[in-house]
N, CA, C and O atoms as a Tinker XYZ file with bonds, in Angstrom:
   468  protein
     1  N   -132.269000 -121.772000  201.617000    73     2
     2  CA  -132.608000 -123.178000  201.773000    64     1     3
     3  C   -134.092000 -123.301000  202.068000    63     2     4     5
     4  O   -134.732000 -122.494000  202.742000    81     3
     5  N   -134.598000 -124.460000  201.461000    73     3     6
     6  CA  -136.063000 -124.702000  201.956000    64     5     7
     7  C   -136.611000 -125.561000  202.775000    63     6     8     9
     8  O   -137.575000 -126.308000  202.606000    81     7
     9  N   -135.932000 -125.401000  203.666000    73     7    10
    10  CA  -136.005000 -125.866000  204.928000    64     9    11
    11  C   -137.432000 -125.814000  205.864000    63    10    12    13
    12  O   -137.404000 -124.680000  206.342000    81    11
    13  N   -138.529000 -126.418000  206.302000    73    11    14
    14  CA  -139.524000 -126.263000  207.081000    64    13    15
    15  C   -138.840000 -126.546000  208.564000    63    14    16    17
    16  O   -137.851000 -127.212000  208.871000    81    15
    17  N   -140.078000 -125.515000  209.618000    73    15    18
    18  CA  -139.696000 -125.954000  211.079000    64    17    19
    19  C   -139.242000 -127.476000  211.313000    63    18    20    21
    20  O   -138.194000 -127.775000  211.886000    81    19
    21  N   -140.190000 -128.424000  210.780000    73    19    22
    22  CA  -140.349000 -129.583000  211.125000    64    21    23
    23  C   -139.076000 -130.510000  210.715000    63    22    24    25
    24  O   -138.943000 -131.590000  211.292000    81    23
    25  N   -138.296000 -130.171000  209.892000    73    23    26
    26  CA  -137.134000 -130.377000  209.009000    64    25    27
    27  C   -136.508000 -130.230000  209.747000    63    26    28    29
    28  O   -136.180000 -131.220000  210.402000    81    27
    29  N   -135.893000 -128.760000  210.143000    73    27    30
    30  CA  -135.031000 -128.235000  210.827000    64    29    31
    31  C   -134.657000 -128.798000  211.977000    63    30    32    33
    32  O   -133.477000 -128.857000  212.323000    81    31
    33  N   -136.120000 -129.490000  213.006000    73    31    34
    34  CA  -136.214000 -129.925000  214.065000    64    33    35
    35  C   -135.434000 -131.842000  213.890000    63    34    36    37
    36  O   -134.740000 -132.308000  214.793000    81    35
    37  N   -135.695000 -132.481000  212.853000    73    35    38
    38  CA  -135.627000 -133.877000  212.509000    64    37    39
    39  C   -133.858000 -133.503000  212.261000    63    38    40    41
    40  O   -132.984000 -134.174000  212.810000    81    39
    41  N   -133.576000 -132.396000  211.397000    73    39    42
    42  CA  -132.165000 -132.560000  211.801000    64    41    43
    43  C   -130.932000 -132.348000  212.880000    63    42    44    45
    44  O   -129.762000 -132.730000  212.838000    81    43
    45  N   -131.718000 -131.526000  213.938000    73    43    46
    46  CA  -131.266000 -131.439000  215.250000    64    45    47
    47  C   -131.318000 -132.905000  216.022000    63    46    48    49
    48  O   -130.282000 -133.406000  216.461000    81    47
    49  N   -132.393000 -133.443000  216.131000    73    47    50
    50  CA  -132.439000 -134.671000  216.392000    64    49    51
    51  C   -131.673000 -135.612000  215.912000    63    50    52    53
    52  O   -131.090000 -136.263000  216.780000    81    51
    53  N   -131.477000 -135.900000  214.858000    73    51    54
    54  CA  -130.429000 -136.614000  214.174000    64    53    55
    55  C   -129.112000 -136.431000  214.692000    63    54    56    57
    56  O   -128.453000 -137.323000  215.228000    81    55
    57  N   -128.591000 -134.754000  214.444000    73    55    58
    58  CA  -127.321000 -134.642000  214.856000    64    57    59
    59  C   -127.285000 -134.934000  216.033000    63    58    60    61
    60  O   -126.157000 -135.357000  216.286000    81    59
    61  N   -128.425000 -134.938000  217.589000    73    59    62
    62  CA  -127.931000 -135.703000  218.556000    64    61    63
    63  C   -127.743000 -136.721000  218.752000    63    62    64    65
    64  O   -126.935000 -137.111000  219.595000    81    63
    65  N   -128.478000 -137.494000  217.984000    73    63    66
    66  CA  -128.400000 -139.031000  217.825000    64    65    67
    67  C   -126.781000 -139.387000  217.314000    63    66    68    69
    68  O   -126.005000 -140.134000  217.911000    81    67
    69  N   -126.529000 -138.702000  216.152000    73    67    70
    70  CA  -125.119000 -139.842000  215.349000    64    69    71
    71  C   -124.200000 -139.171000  216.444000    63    70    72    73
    72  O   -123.677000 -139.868000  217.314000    81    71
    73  N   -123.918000 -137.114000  216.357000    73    71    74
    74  CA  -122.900000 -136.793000  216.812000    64    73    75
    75  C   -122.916000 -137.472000  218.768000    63    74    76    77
    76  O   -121.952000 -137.705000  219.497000    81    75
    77  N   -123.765000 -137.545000  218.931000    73    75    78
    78  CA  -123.706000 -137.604000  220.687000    64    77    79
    79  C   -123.798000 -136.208000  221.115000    63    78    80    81
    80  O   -123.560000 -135.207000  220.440000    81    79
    81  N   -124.227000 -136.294000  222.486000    73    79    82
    82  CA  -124.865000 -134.827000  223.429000    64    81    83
    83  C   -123.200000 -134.599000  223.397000    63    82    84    85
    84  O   -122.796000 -133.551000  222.892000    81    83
    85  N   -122.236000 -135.553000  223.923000    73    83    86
    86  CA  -120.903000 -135.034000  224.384000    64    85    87
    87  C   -119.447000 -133.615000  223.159000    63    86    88    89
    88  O   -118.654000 -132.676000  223.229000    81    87
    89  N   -120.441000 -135.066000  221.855000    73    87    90
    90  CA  -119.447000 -134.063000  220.488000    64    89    91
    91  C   -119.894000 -133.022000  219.928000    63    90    92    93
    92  O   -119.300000 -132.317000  219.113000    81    91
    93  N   -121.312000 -132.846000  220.483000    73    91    94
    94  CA  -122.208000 -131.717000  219.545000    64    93    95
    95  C   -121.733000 -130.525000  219.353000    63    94    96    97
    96  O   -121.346000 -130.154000  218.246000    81    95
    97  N   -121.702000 -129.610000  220.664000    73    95    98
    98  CA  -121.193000 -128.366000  221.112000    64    97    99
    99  C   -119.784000 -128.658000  220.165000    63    98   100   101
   100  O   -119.893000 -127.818000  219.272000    81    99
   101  N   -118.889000 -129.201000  219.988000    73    99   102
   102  CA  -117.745000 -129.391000  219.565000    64   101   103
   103  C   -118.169000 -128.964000  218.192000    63   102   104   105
   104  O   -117.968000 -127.807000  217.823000    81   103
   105  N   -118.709000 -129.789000  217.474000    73   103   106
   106  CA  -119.317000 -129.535000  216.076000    64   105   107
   107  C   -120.042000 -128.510000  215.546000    63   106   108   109
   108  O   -119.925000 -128.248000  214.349000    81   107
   109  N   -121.052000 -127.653000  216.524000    73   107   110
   110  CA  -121.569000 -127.208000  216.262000    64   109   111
   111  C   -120.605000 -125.533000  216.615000    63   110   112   113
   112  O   -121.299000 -124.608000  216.194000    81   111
   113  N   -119.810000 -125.223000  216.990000    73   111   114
   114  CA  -118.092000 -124.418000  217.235000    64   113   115
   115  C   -117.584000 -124.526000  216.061000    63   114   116   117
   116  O   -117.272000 -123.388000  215.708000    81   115
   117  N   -117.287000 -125.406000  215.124000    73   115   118
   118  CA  -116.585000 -125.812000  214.198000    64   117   119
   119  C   -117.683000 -125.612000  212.856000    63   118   120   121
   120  O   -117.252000 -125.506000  211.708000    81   119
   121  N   -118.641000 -125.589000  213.069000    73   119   122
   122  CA  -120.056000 -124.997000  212.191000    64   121   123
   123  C   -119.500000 -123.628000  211.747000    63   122   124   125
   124  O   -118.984000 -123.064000  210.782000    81   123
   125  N   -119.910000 -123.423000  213.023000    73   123   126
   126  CA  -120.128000 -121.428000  213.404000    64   125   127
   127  C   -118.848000 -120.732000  212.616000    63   126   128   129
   128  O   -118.935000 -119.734000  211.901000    81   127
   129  N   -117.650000 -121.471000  212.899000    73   127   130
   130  CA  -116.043000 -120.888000  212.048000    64   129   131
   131  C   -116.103000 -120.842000  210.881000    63   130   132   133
   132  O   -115.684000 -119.965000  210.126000    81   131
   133  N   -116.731000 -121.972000  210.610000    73   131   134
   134  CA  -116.500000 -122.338000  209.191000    64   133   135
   135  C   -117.692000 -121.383000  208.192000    63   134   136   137
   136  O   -117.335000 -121.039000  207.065000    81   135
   137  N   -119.070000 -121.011000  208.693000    73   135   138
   138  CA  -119.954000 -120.076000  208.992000    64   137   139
   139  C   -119.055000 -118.921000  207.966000    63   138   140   141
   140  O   -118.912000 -118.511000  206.814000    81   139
   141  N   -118.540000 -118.763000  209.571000    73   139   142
   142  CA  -117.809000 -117.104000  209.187000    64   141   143
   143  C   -116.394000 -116.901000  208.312000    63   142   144   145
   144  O   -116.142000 -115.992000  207.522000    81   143
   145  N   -115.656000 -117.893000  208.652000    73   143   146
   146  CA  -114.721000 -118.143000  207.582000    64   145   147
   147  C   -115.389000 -117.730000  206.032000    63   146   148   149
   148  O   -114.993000 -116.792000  205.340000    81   147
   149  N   -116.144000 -118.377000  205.794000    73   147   150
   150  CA  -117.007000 -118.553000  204.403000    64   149   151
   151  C   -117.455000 -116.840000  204.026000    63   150   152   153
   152  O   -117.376000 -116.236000  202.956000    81   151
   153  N   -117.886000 -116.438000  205.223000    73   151   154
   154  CA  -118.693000 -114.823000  204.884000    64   153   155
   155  C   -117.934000 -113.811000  204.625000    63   154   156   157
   156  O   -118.120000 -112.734000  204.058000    81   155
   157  N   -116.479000 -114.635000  205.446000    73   155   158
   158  CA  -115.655000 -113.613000  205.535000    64   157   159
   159  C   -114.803000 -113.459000  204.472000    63   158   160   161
   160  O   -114.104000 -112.459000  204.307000    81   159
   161  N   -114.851000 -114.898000  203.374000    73   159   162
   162  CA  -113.953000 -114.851000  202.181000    64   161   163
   163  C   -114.638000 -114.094000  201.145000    63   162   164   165
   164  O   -114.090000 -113.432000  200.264000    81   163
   165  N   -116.478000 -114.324000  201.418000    73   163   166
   166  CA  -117.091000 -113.728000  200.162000    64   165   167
   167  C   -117.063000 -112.165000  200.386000    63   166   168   169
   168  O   -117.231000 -111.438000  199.407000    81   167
   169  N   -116.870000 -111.655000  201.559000    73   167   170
   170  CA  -116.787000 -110.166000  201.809000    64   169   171
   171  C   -115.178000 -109.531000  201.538000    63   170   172   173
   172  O   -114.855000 -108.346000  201.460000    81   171
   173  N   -114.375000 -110.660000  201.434000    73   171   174
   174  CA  -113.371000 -109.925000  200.940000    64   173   175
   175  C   -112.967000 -110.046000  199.666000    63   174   176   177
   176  O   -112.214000 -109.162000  199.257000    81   175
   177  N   -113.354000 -111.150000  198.726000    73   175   178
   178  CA  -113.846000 -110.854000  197.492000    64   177   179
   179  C   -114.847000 -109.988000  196.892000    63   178   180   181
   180  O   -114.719000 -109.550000  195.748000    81   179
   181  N   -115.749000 -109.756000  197.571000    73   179   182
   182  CA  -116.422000 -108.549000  197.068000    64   181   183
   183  C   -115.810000 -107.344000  197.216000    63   182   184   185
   184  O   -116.212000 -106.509000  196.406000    81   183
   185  N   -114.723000 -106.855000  198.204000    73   183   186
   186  CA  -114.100000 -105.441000  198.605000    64   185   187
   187  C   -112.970000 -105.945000  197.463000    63   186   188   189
   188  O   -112.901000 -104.954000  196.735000    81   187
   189  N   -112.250000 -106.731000  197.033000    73   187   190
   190  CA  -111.144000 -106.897000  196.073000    64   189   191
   191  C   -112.210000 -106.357000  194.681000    63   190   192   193
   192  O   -112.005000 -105.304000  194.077000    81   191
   193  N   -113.298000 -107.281000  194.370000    73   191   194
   194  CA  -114.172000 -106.747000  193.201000    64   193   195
   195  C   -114.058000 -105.651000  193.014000    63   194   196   197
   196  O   -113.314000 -105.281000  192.106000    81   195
   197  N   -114.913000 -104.511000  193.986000    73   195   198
   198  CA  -114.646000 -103.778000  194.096000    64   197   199
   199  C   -113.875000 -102.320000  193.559000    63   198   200   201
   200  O   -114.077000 -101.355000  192.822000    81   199
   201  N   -112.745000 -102.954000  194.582000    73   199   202
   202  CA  -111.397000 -102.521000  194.167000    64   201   203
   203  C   -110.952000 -102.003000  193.052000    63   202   204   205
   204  O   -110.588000 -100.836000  192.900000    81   203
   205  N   -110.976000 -103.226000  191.900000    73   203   206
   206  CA  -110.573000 -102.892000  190.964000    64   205   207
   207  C   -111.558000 -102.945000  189.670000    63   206   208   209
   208  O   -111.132000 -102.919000  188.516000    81   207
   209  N   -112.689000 -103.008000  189.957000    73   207   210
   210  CA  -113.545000 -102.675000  189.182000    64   209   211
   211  C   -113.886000 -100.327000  189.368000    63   210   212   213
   212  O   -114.161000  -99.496000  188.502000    81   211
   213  N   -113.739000 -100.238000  190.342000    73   211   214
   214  CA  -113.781000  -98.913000  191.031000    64   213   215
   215  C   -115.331000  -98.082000  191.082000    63   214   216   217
   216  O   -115.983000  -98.558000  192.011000    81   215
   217  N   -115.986000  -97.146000  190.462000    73   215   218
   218  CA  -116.889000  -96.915000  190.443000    64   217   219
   219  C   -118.087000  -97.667000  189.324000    63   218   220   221
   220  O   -119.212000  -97.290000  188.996000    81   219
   221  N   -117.415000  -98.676000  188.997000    73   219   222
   222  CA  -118.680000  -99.658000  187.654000    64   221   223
   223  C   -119.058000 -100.382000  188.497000    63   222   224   225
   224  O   -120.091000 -100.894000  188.067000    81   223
   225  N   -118.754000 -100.892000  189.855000    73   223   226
   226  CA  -119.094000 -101.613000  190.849000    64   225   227
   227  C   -120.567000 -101.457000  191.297000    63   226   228   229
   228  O   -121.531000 -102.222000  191.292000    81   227
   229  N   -120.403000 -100.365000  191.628000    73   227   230
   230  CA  -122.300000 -100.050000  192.207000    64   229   231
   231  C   -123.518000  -99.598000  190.839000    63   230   232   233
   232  O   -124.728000  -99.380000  190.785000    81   231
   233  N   -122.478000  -99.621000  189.961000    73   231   234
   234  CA  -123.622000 -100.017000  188.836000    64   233   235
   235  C   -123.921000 -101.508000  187.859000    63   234   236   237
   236  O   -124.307000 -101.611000  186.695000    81   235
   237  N   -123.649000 -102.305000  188.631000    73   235   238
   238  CA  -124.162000 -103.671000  188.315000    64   237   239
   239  C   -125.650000 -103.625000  188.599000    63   238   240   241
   240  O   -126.287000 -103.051000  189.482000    81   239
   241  N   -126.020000 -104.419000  187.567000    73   239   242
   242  CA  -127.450000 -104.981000  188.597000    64   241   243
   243  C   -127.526000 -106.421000  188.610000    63   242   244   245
   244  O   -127.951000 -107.203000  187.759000    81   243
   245  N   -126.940000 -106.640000  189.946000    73   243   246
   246  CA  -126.434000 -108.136000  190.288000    64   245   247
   247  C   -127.663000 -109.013000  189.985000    63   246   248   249
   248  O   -127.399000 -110.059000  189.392000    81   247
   249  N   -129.112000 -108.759000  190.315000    73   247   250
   250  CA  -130.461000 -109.485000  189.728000    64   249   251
   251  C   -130.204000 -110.692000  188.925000    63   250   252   253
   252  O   -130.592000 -111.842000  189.128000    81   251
   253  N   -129.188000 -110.028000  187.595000    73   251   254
   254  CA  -129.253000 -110.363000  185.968000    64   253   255
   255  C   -128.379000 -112.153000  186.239000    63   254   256   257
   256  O   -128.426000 -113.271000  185.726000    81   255
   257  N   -127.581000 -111.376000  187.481000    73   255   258
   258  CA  -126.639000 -112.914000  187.418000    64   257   259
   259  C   -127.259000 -113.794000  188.680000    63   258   260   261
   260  O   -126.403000 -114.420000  189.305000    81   259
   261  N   -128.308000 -113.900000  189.035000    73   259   262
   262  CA  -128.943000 -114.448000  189.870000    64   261   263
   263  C   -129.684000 -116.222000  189.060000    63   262   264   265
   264  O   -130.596000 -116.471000  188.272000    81   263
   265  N   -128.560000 -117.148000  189.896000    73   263   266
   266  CA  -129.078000 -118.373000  189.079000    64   265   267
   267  C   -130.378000 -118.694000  188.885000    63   266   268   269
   268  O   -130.975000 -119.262000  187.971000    81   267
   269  N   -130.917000 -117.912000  190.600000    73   267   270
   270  CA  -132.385000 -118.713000  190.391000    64   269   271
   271  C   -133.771000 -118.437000  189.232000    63   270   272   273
   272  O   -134.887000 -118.941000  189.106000    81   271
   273  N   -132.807000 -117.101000  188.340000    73   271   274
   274  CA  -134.493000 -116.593000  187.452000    64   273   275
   275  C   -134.036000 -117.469000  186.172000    63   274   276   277
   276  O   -134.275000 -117.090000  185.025000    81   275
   277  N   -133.287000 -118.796000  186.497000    73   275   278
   278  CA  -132.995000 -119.657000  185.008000    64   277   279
   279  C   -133.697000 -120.994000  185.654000    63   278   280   281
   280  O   -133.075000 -121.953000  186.112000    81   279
   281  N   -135.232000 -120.845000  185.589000    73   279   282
   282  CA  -136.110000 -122.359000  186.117000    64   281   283
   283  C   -136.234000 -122.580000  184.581000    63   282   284   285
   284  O   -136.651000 -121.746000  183.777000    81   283
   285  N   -135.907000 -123.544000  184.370000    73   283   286
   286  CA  -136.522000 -124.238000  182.790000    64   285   287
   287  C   -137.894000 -124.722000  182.760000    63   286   288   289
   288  O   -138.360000 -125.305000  181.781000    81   287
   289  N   -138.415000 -124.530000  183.618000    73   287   290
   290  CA  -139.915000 -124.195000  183.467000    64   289   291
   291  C   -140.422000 -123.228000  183.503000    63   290   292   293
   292  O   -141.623000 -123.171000  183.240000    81   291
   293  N   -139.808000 -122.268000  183.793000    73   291   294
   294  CA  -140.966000 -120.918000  183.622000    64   293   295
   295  C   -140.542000 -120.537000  181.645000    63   294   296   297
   296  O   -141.238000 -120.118000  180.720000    81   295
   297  N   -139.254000 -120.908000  181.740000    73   295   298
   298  CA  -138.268000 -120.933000  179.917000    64   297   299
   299  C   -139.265000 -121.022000  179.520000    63   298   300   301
   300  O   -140.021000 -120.162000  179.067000    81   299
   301  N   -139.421000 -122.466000  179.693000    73   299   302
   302  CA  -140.050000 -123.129000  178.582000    64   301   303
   303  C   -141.631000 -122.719000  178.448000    63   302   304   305
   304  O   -142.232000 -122.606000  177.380000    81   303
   305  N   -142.183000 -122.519000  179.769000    73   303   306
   306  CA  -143.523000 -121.776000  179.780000    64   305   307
   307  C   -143.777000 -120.353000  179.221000    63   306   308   309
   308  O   -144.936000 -120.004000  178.995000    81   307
   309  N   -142.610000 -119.420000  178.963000    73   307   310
   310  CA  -142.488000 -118.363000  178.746000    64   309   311
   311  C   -142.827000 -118.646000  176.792000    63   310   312   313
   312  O   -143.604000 -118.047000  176.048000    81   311
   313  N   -141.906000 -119.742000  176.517000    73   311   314
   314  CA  -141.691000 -119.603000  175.167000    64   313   315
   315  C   -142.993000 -119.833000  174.256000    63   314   316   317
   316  O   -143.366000 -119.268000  173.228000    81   315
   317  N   -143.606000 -120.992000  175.105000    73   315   318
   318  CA  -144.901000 -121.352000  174.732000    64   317   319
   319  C   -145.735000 -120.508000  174.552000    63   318   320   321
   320  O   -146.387000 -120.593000  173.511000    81   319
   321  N   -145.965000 -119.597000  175.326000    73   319   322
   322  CA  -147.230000 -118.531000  175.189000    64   321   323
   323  C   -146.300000 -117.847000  174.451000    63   322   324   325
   324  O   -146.700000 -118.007000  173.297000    81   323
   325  N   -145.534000 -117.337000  174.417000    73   323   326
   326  CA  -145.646000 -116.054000  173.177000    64   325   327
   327  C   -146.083000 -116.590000  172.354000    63   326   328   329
   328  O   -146.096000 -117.798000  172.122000    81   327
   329  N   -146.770000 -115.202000  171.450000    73   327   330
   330  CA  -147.402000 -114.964000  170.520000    64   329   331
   331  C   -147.078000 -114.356000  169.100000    63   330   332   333
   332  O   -147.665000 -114.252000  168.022000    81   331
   333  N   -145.600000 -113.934000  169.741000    73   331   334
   334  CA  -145.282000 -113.449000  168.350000    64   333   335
   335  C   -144.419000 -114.079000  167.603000    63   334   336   337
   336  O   -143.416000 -114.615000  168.073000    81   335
   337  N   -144.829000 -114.079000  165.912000    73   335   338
   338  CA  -144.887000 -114.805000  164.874000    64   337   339
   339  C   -143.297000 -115.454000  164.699000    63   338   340   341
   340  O   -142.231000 -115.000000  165.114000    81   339
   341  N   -143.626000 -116.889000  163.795000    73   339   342
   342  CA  -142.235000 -117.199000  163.763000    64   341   343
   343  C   -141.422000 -116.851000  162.107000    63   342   344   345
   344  O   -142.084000 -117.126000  161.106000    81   343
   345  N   -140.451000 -116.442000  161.987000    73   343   346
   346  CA  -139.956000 -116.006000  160.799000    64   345   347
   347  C   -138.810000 -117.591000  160.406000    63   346   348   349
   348  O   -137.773000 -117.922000  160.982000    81   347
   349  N   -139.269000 -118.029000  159.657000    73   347   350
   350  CA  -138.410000 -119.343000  158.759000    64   349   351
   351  C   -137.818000 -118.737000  157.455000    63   350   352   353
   352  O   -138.289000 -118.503000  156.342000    81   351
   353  N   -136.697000 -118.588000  157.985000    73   351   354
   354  CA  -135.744000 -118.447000  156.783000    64   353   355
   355  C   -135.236000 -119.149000  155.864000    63   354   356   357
   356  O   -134.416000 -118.581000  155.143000    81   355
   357  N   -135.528000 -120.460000  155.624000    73   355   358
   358  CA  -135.402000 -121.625000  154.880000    64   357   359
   359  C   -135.926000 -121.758000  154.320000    63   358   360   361
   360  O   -137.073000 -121.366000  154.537000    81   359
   361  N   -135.572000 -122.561000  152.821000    73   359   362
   362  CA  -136.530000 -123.082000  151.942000    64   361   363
   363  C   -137.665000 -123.793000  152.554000    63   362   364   365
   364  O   -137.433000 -124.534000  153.510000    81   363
   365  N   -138.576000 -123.687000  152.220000    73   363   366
   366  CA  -139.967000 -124.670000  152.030000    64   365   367
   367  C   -140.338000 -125.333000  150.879000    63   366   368   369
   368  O   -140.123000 -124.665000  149.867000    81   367
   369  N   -140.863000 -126.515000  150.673000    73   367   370
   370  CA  -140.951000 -127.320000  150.128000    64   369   371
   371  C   -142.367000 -127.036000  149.830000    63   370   372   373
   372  O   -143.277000 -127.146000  150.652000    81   371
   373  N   -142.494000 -126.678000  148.652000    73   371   374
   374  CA  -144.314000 -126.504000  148.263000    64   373   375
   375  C   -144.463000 -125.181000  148.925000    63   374   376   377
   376  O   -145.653000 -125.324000  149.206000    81   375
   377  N   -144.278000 -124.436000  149.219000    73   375   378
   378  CA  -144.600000 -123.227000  149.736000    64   377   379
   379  C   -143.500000 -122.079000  149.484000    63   378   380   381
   380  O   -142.751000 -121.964000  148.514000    81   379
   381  N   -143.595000 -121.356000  150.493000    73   379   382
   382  CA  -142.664000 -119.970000  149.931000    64   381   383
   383  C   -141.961000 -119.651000  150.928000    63   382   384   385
   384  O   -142.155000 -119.981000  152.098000    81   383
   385  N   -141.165000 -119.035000  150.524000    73   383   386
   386  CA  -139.921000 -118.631000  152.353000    64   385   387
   387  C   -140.156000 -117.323000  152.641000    63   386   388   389
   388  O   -140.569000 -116.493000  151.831000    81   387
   389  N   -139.882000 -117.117000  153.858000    73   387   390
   390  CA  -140.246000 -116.239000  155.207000    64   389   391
   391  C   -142.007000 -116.590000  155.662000    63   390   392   393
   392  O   -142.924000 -115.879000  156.073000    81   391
   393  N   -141.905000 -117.713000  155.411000    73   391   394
   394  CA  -143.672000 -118.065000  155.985000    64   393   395
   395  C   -143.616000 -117.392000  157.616000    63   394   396   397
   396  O   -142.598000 -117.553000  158.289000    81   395
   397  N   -144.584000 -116.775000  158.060000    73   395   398
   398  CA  -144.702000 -116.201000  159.403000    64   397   399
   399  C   -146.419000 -116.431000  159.932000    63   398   400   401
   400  O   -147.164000 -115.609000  160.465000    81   399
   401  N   -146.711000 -118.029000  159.507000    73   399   402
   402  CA  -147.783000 -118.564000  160.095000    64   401   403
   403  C   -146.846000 -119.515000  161.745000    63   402   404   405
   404  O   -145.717000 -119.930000  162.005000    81   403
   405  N   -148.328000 -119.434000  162.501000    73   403   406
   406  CA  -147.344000 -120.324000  163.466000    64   405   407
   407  C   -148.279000 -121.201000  163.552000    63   406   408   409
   408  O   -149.445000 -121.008000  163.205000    81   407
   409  N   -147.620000 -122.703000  164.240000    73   407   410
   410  CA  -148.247000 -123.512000  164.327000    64   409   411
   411  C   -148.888000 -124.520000  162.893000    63   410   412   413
   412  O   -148.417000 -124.356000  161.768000    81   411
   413  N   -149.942000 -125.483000  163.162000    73   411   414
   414  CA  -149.762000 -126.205000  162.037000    64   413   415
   415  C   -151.044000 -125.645000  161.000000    63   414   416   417
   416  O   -151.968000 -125.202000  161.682000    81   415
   417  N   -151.265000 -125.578000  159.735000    73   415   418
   418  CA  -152.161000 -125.326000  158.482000    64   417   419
   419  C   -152.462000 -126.404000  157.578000    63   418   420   421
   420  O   -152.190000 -126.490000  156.381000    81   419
   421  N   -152.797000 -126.855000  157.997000    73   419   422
   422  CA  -153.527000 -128.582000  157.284000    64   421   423
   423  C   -153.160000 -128.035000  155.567000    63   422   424   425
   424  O   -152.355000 -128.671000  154.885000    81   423
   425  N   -153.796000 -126.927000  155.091000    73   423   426
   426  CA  -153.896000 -126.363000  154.356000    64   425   427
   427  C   -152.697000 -125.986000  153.056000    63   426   428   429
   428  O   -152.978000 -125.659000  151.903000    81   427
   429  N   -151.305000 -126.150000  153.656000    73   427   430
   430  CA  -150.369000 -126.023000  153.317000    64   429   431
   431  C   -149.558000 -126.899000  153.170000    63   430   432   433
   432  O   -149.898000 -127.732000  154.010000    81   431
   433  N   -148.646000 -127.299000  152.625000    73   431   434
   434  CA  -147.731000 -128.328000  152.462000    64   433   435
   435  C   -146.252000 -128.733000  153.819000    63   434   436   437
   436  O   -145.464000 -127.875000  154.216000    81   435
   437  N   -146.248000 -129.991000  154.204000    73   435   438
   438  CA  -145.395000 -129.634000  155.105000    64   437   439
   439  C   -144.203000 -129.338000  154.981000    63   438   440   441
   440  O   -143.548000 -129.780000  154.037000    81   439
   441  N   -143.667000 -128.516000  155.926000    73   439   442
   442  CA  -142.199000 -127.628000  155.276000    64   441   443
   443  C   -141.177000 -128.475000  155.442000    63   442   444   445
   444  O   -141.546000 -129.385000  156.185000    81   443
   445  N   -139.899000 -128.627000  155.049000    73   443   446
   446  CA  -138.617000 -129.652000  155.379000    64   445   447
   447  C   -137.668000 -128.862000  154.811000    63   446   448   449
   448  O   -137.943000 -128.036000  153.940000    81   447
   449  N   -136.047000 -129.140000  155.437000    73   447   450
   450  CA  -135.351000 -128.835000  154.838000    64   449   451
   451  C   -134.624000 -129.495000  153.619000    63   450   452   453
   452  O   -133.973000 -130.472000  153.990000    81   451
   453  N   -134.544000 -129.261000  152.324000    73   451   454
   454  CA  -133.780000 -130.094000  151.512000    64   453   455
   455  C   -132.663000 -130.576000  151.749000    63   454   456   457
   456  O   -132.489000 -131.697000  151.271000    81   455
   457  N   -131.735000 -130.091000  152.382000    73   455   458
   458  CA  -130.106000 -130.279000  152.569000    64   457   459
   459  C   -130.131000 -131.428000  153.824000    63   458   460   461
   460  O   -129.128000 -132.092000  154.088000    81   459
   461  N   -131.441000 -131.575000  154.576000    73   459   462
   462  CA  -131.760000 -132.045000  155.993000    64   461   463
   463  C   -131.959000 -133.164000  155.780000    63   462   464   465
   464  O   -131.524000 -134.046000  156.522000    81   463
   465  N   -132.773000 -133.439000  154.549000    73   463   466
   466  CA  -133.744000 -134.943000  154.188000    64   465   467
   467  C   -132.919000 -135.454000  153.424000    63   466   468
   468  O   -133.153000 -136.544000  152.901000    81   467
């Protein structure tokens, strides 16, 4: 979570404000279970994984399934800079197929698909 000190602090405050000094401790007991409840389901799904996966288990490289390396901005920043060439397998219109220019050529006719237009 990206949470700052100052955050962290505005939501302590809050929770004394709505929950009350009297319900807090109550809530904040019922946090902590639910806490470990939670750690304790993902740790026993991981020992079931495990299980019956048997020794292919410790050769994952869990990294790959990590949501956070799918930012559609770094995608899309990634795609942009490459450099290497694009291969069009389609007819061109005035020109010739497998063109592997990128970008635009004043010079050339613009490409379309027939079946498209």
């Amino acid at each position: 979570m990206n949470i700052t000190g100052w955050e962290f602090i505005l939501l302590i405050v809050l929770a004394v404000v709505i929950l009350g000094p009297e319900r807090l401790p109550e809530y904040a007991a019922k946090l902590g279970r639910l806490v470990r409840q939670a750690k304790g389901m993902a740790e026993a799904a991981k020992g079931q994984l495990r299980e019956q996966m048997g020794p292919e288990f410790d050769d994952i490289d869990w990294r790959q399934y990590d949501p956070r390396q799918y930012d559609p901005r770094r995608i899309v920043r990634e795609a942009l800079l490459d450099d290497s060439p694009i291969d069009a397998d389609g007819p061109v219109a005035g020109g010739t197929q497998g063109s592997t220019t990128r970008g635009y050529d004043p010079t050339r006719p613009t490409p379309y698909d027939l079946d498209a237009t």
